[in-house]
VOFI-342546 format. One record per residue (C-alpha): residue in one letter; x, y, z. Coordinates in steps of 0.05 Angstrom, whole numbers, plus 5000, padded with zeros to 4 digits. Layout:
BEGIN
AXYZ
...
***
This chain:
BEGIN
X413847454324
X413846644344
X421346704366
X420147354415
X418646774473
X426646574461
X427747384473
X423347374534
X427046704567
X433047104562
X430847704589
X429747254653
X436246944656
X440347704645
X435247924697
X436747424741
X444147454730
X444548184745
X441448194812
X445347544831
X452147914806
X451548614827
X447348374895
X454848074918
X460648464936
X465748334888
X473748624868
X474949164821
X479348874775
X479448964703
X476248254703
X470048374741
X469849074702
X468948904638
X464048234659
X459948824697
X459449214636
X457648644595
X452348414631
X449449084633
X449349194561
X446748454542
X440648644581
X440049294541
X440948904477
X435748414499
X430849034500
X433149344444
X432248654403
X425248544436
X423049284412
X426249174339
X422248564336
X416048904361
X416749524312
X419049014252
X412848804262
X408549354275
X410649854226
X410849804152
X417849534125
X423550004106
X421050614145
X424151034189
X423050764254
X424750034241
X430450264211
X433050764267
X431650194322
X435349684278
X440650144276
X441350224344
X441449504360
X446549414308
X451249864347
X449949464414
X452448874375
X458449204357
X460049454425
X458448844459
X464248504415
X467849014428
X467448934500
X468048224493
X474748364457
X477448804508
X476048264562
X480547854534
X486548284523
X486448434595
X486847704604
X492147654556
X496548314572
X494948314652
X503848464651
X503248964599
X498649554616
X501950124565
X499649654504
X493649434541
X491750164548
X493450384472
X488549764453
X483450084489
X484050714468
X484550474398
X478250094406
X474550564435
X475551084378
X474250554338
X467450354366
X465651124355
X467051194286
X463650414273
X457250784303
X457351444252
X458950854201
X453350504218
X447551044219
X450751264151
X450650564113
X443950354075
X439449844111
X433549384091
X428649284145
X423148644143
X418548334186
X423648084234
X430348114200
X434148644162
X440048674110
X444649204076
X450349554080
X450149674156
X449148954167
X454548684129
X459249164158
X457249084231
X458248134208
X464848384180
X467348834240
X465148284281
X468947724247
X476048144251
X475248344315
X473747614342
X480147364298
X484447894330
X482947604392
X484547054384
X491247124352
X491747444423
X489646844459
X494446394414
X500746824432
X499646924498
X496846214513
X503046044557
X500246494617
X493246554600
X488146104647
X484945704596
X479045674641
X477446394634
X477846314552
X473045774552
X466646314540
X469946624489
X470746024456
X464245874462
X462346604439
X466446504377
X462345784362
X456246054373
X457046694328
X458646184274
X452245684284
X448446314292
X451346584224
X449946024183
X442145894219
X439646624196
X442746504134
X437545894125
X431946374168
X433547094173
X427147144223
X430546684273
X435347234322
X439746814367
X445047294374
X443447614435
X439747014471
X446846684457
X450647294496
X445747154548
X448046424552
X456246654546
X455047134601
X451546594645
X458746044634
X463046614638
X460246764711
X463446124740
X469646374711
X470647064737
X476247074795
X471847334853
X474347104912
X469447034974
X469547725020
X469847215082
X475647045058
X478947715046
X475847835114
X480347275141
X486747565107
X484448265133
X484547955203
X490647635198
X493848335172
X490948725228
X493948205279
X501248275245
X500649025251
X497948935318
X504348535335
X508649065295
X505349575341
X506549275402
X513849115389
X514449875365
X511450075436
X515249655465
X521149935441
X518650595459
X517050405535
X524250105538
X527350715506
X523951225545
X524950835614
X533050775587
X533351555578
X530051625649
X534551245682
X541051725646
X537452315666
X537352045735
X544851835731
X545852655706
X543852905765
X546852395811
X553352565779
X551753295783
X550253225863
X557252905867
X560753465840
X557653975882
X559153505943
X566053365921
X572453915915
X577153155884
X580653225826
X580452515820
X572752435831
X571253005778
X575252535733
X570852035739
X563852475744
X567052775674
X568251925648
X561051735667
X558152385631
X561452105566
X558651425577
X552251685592
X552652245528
X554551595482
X549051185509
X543851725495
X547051715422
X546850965424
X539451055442
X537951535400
X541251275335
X539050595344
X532650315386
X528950945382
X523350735335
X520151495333
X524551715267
X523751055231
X518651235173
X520051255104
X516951935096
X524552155132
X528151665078
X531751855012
X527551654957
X531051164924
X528150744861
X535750114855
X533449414898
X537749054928
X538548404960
X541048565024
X543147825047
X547947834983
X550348384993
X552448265062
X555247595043
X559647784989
X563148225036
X563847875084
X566847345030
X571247805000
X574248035058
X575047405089
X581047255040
X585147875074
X584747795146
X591947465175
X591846745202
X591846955275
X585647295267
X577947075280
X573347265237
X566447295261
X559347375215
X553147445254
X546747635204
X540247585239
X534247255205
X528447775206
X532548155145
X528948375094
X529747955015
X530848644984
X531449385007
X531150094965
X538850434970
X545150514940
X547849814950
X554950134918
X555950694971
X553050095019
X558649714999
X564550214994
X562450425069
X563149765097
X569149515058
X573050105084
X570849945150
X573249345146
X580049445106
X581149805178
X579849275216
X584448865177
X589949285163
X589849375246
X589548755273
X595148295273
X591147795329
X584747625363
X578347755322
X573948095273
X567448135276
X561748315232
X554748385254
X547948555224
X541348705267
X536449095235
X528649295261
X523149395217
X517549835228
X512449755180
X514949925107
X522250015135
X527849675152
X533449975205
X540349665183
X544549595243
X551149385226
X556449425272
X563949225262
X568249065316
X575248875328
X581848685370
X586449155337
X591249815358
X584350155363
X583250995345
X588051515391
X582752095415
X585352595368
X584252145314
X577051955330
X575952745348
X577852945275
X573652345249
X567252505285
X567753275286
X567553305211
X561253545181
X563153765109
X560953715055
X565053264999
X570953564978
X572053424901
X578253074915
X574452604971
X569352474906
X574252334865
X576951744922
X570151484924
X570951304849
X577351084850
X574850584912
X580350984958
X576151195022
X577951305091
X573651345158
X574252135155
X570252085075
X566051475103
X562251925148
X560852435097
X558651945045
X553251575103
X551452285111
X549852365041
X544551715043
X542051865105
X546451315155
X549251485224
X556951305245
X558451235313
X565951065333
X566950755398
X575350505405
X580950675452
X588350545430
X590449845447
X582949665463
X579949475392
X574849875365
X567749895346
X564550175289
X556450205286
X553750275224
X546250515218
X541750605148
X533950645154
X532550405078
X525350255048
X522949535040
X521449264972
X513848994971
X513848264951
X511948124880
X503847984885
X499447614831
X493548044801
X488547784847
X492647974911
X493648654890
X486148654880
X485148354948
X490348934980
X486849434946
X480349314971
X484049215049
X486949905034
X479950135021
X477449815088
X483750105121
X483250695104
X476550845140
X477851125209
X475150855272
X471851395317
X470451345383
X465451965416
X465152035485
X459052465488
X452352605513
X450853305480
X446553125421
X448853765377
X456353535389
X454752875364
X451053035307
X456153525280
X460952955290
X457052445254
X455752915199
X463053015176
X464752365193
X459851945149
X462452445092
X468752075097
X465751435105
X469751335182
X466450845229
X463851185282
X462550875357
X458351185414
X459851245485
X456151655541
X459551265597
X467551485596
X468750745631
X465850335574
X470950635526
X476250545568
X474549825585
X475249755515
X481950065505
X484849685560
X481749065516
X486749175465
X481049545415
X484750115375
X480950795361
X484351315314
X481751865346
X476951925403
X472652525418
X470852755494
X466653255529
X471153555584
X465553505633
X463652755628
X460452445690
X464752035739
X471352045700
X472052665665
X476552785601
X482453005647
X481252335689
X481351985623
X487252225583
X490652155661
X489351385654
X491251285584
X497751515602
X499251165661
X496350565634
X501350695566
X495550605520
X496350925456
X490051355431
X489652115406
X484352485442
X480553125430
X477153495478
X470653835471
X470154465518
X465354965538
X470855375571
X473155835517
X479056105569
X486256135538
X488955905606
X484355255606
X486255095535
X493555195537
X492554655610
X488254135562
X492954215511
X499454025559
X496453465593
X496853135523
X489953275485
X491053305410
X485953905398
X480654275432
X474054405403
X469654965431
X461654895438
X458554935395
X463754615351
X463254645280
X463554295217
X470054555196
X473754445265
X471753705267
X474153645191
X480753965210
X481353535264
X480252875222
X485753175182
X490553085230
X489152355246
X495252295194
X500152665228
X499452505295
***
């Protein structure tokens, strides 16, 4: 019993460490796992050491009870080497999860059948100590384990941080000194004290990087998206203000054909149509940033690097075009390293294009250029070749673009033998989800606009960034609420579904503070708002929003159950309408839809 103060010191420090540990926010990596787990189980250990010694002491020797509590603690020892063990072959496989996972798995069993092992074997309890079977099998297990490690740690030295390997160095060491002390005084029990003290070096070690700081890179993401946003709305103001201005052109043009009997004039009414009709395409194909999400794209698992790609082709066609001919290569610098997509058919496409261009034109230029706009995860290629040659007759360009077929298998059987024309280029841009457009009239040149949306390939992230974008995606994916309220039951149905999914939720009963805010540049997901609000009213508001071009997804709460007033909320732009009282289900349905809008 003199050495149960060493037990009670300990108790403090794995006391203390656990409230200091678990009190912080840390990352859930297999790291911080497996120290959490240890740290739990030392301080179970601790007790189960302090009531062995207690009932070693209390009871007479080789009974039941001392022997059933030795027992037990006999097992923590196991499974805290165990444990131990595991820690490091996540250190030392962090690129090899299959065999990482079989380890487990294998260990796991194995800790199972060590416990049936040890409740089977004989043991000798004394005041204090015990020996027997079940001892020397638990020193035994312990000893191969620990030299399975670290064969680990010598083979995979070369990308292990030897910082993190320093405990279990030290765990090793001390398992030895402890070894040979209570082979000189079986009373004295070190072993878990000495956890304790491993546990207490190995918390310097443990990657944990300060939440400030992963605040800091959560800021700096939400800014970039912020920008991505803004250049996405951007594009969207320009593209919608574009397709006014052609539907104002329509029905100029129209007025002049009901004004005007000319031949001539209907000519050129029927000329400006087709300009306007390709510009619309142009629009449509190109700066019109609505379709670009990779739900909409092919999923493709072959990278490639796009700059090489565009490079060698330009390279290898260089060599063909005659020596009155320019040839231009424009690649701007916001591309992508590497994209998701048949880099082949990629290829194939634009060397055809481009065996055109050559075989075409005799003199002037050739010109090759790449644009591309990324929304988010995805990259639009824009590629468009352009040239000085003979340029496409009408009938030619007619057949070209009026083909929507399917691949013949004699048009397959061109692709692999590398013979394609513009006719089986269309198809096969078709068949990866591009867009052709021709523009070319004979003796003019001709242009030829290439366009691919094609997924971005993440770059490659270290073990603690993946951590650190895991725990963003958690933040991320909470929702930020905004209620516009000042019925109480509305509200607290709200809340109540909302909190379920962990959303942040924000509370308004004055319609101008929220929209002081919105014109601030703050984002809501989705905003909830009685129809009947004082001073500006929901119509007033979603009015504003629009004119003011802020994006925001509104609901409307409504006491008005009247088709006619719904179907009038609905087509001024409200997302949903939710009837009083609403109910739990509604608002859950509605959060649902957060996604799709």
């Amino acid at each position: 019993m003199r050495y149960i103060y060493i037990i009670g010191f300990s108790l403090i420090y794995a006391i203390v460490l656990n409230i200091v540990y678990f009190k912080k926010n840390h990352l859930d990596t297999r790291e911080t796992r497996y120290y959490s787990i240890l740290l739990i189980i030392n301080f179970l250990g601790l007790l189960s050491e302090l009531l062995c010694l207690i009932v070693g002491n209390t009871f007479p020797v080789n009974t039941i009870v001392p022997h059933i509590c030795t027992k037990l603690f006999m097992c923590y020892l196991t499974g805290f080497t165990v444990i131990m063990s595991l820690y490091i072959y996540s250190l030392c496989l962090v690129d090899k999860e299959a065999l990482f996972n079989k380890i487990k798995k294998i260990l796991a069993y194995f800790l199972a059948l060590s416990v049936l092992i040890i409740f089977y074997l004989p043991i000798n309890t004394f005041k204090g100590y015990a020996t027997g079977g079940a001892c020397n099998y638990v020193y035994n297990v312990g000893t191969v384990i620990i030299t399975l490690s670290i064969f680990s740690i010598v083979f995979s030295r070369k990308k292990v941080n030897l910082k993190k390997i320093v405990p279990f160095l030290l765990f090793t060491i001390f398992n030895i000194l402890v070894v040979v002390i209570q082979r000189l005084n079986p009373e004295v029990t070190l072993t878990t004290s000495m956890e304790t003290l491993v546990l207490f070096i190995m918390y310097f070690t443990i990657e944990n990087p300060d939440l400030k700081m992963i605040a800091e890179v959560n800021k700096a993401r939400n800014l970039s998206e912020q920008a991505s946003n803004e250049k996405s709305s951007f594009l969207n103001v320009v593209t919608e203000d574009i397709k006014d201005k052609l539907n104002k052109v329509d029905v100029i043009s129209g007025n002049i054909l009901k004004a005007s009997k000319s031949a001539e004039v209907k000519e050129q009414v029927s000329l400006l149509n087709k300009i306007v009709l390709e510009a619309r395409d142009n629009i449509r194909k190109t700066i019109d940033v609505s379709s670009l999400d990779s739900k909409y794209i092919k999923n493709v698992e072959n990278k490639y690097n796009v700059k090489l790609l565009l490079d060698s082709i330009y390279l290898n066609n260089k060599s063909k075009v005659s020596n009155g001919v320019e040839f231009r290569y424009t690649l701007n610098e916001g591309l992508p390293k590497e994209l998701y997509g048949d880099s082949i058919k990629i290829k194939q496409i634009l060397n055809t294009i481009l065996d055109n261009s050559i075989k075409y034109t005799s003199k002037g230029f050739i010109e090759m250029r790449v644009n591309s706009i990324i929304k988010y995860d995805v990259c639009r290629l824009i590629i468009v070749i352009e040239d000085s040659g003979k340029g496409i007759d009408i009938l030619k360009h007619n057949e070209i673009m009026s083909n929507h077929t399917d691949l013949t298998k004699s048009e397959l059987e061109s692709i692999d033998d590398g013979n394609l024309n513009l006719k089986v280029v269309k198809k096969m841009l078709n068949l990866i989800g591009g867009t052709f457009t021709i523009r070319s009239e004979e003796g003019m040149g001709t242009s030829v606009q290439v366009i691919i949306d094609q997924k971005i390939v993440p770059d490659e992230i270290t073990s603690e960034e993946k951590s650190i974008l895991k725990y963003n995606e958690n933040l991320l994916k909470k929702k930020k609420i905004a209620i516009v309220s000042t019925n109480a039951d509305s509200i607290k149905v709200i809340k109540s579904v909302n909190r379920r999914v962990k959303n942040d939720l924000f509370l308004f009963d004055v319609t101008k503070d929220l929209l002081d805010e919105l014109r601030g540049g703050k984002h809501y997901d989705l905003v909830y708002i009685d129809e009947n609000m004082d001073k500006i009213d929901a119509r007033s508001f979603i009015y504003k929003i629009k004119v003011e071009q802020i994006a925001c997804n509104v609901i409307v709460i409504s006491s008005n159950k009247d088709f006619n007033n719904k179907k009038d909320l609905l087509d001024l732009g409200f997302k949903m309408v939710l009837f009083e009282p609403i109910k739990k289900d509604d608002v859950s349905e509605s959060i649902k839809l957060i996604d799709n809008f």
